[in-house]
Backbone as a printed PyTorch tensor [residue, N CA C, xyz], in Angstrom:
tensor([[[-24.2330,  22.0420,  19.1460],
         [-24.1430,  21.0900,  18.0630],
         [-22.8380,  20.3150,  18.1850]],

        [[-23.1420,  19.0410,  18.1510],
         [-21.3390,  18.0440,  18.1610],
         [-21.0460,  18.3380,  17.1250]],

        [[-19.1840,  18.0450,  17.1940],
         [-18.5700,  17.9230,  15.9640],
         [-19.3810,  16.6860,  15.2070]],

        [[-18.7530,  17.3960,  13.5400],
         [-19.0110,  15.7410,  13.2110],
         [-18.1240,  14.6420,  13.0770]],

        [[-18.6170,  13.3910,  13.0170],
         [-17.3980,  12.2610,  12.9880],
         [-16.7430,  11.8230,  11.9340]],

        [[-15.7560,  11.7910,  12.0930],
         [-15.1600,  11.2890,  10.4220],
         [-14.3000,   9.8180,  10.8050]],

        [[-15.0200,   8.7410,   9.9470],
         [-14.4330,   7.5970,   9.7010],
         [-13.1150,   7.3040,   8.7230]],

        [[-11.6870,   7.2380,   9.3880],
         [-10.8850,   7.1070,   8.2070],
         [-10.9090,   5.2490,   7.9520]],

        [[-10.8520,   5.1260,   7.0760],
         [-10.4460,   3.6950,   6.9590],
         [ -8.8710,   3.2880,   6.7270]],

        [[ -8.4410,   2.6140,   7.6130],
         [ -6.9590,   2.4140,   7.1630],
         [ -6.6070,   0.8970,   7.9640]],

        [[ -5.5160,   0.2340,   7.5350],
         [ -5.2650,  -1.1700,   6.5000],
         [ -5.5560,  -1.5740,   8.3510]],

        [[ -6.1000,  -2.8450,   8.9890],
         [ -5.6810,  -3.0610,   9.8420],
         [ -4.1490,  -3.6450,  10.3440]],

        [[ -3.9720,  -4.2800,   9.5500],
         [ -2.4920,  -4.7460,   9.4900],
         [ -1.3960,  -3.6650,   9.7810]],

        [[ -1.7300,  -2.6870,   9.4450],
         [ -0.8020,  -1.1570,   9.8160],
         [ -1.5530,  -1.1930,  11.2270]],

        [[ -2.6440,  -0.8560,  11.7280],
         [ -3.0280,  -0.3160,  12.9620],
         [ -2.3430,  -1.4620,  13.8520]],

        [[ -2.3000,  -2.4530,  13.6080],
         [ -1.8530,  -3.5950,  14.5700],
         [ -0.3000,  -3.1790,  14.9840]],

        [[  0.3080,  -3.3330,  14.3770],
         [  1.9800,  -3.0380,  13.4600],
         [  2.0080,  -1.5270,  14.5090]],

        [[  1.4450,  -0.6860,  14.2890],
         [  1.8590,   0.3340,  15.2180],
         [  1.2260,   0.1410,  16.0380]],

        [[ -0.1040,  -0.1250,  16.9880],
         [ -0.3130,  -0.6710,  18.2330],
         [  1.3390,  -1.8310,  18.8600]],

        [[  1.5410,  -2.3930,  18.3460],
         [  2.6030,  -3.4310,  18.7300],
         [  3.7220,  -2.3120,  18.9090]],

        [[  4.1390,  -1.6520,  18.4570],
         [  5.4040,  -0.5870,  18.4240],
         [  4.9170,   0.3980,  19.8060]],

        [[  3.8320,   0.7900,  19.8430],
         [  3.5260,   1.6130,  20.8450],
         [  3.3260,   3.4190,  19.9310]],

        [[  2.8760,   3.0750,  18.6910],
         [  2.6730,   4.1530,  18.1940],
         [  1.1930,   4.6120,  17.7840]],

        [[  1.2350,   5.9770,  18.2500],
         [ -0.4720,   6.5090,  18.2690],
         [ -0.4850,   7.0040,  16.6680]],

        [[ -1.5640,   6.5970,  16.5970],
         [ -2.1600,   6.8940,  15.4890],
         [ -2.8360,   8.2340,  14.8450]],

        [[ -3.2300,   8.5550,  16.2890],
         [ -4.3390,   9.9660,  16.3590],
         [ -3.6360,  10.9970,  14.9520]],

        [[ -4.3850,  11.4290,  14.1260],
         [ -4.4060,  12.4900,  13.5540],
         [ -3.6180,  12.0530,  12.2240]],

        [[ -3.2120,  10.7660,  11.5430],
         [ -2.6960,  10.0630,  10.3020],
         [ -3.4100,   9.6290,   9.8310]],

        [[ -2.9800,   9.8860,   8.4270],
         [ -3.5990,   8.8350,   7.3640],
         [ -3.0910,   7.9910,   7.2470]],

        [[ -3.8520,   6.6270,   6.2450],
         [ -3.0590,   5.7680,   6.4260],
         [ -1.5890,   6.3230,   6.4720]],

        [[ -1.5910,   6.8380,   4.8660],
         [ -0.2110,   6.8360,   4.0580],
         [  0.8400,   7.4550,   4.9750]],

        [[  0.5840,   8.7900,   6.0380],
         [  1.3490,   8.7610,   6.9600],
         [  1.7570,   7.9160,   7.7660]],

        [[  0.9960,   7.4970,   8.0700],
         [  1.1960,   5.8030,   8.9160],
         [  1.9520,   4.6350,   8.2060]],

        [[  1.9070,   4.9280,   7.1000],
         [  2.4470,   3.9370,   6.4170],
         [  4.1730,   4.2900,   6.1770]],

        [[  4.3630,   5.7700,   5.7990],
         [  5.5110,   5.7610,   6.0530],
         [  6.2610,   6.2180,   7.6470]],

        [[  5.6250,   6.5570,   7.9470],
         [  6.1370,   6.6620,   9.4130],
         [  6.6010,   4.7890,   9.9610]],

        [[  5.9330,   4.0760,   9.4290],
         [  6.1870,   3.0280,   9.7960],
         [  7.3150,   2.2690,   9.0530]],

        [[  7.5750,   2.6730,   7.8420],
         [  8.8530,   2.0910,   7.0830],
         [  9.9440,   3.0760,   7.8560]],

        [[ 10.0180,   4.1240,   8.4910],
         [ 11.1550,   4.4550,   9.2620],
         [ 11.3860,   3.9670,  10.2490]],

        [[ 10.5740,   3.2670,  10.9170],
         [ 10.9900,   2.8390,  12.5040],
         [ 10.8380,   1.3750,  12.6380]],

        [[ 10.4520,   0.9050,  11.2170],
         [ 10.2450,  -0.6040,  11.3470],
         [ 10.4090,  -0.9900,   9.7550]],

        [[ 11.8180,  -0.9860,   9.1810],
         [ 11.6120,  -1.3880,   7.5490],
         [ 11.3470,  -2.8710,   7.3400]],

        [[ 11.8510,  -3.4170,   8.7530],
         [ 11.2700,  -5.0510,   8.2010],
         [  9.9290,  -5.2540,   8.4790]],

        [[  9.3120,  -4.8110,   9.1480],
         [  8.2370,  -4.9620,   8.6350],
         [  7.2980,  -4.4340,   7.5450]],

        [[  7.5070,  -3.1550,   6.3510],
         [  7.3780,  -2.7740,   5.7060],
         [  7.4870,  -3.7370,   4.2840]],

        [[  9.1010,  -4.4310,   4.5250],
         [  9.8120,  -5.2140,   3.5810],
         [  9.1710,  -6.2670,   3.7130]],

        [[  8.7640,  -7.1140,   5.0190],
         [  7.2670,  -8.1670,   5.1040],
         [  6.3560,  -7.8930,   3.7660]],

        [[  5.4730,  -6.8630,   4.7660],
         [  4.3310,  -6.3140,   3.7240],
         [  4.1870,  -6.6890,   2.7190]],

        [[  5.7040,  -5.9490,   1.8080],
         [  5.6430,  -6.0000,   0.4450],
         [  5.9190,  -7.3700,   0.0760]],

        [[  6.5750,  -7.9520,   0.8370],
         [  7.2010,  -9.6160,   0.1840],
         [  5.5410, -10.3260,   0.1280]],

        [[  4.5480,  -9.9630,   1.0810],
         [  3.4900, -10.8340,   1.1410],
         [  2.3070, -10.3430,  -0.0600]],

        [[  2.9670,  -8.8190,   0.0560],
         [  1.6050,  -8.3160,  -1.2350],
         [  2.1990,  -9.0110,  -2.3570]],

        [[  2.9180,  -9.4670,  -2.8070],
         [  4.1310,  -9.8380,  -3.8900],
         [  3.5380, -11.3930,  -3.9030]],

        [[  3.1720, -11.8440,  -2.9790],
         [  3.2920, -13.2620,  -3.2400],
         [  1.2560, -13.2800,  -3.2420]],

        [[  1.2190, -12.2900,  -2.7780],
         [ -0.6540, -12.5540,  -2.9780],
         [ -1.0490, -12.2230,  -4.1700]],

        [[ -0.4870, -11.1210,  -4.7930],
         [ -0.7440, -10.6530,  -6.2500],
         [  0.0110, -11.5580,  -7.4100]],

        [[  0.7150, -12.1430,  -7.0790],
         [  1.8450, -13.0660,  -7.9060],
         [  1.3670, -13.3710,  -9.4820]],

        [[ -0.3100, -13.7110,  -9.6930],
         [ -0.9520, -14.4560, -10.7580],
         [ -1.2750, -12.7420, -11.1530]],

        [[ -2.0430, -12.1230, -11.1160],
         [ -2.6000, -10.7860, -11.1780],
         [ -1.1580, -10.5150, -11.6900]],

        [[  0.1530, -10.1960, -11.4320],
         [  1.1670,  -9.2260, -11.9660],
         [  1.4950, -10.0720, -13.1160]],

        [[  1.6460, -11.3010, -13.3100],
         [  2.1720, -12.2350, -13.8890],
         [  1.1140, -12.3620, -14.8820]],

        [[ -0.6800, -12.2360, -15.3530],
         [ -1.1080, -11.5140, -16.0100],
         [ -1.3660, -10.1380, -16.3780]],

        [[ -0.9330,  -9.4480, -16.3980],
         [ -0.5160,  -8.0080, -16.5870],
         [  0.7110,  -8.3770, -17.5870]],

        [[  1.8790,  -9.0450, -16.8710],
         [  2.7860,  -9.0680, -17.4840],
         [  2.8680,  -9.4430, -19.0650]],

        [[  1.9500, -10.3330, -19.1110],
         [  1.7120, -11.3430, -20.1650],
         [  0.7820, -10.4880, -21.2520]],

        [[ -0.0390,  -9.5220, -21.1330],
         [ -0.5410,  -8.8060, -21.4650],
         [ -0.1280,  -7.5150, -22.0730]],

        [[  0.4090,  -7.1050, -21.2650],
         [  1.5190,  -6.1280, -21.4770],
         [  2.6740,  -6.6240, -22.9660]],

        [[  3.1420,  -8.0840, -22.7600],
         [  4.3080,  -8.1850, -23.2570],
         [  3.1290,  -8.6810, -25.0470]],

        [[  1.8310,  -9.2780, -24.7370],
         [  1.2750,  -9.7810, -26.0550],
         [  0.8740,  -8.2810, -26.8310]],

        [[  0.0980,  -7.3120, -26.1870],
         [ -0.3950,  -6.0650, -26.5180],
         [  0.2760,  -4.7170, -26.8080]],

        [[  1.3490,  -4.4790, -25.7570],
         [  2.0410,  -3.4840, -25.4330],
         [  1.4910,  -2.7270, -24.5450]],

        [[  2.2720,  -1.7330, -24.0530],
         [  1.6660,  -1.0290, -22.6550],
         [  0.4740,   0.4360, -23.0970]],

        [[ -0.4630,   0.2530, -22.2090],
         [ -1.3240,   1.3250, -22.3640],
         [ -1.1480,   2.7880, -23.1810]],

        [[ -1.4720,   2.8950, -24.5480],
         [ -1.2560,   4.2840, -25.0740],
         [ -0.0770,   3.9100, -25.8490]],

        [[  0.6750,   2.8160, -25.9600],
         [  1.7800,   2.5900, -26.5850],
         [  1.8760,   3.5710, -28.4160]],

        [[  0.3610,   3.3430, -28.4540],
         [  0.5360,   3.7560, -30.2370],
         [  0.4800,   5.0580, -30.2630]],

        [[  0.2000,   6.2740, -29.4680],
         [  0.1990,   7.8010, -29.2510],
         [  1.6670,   7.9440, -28.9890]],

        [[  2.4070,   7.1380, -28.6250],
         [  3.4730,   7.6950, -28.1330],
         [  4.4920,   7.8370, -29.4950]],

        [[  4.7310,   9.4880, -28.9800],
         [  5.9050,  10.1770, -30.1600],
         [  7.3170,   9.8640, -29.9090]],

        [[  7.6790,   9.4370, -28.8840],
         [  9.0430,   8.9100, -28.7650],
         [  9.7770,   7.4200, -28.6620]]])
């Protein structure tokens, strides 16, 4: 009987990012991969985030607005 196969899914933009570095992947999750990669490459990590930042920009910026008209989730349970 073969093993069975297991599909991980993880970001291509990371698989590229460590293909380019010369780093194997075998046996990570993303999230290992992900920080293994802010140690040996923070600018590109600091990329990442500058671009998730500018793609989410409207999305945080409603939240924000939401947040600031409503208050934050559970606000009225809270004893302190």
């Amino acid at each position: 009987m073969d093993a069975p196969e297991f599909a991980i899914d993880i970001d291509p933009e990371l698989l590229a990012q460590a293909e380019r570095l010369g780093i194997s992947v075998v046996g990570m999750s993303e999230t290992q991969l992900r920080l293994h990669l802010q140690k040996v490459d923070p600018a590109g990590a600091e990329d990442r985030a500058r671009r998730w930042a500018e793609e989410n920009a409207e999305a945080i910026a409603e939240h924000n607005r939401f947040v600031e008209e409503h208050g934050p989730f559970g606000a009225e349970w809270r004893t302190w």
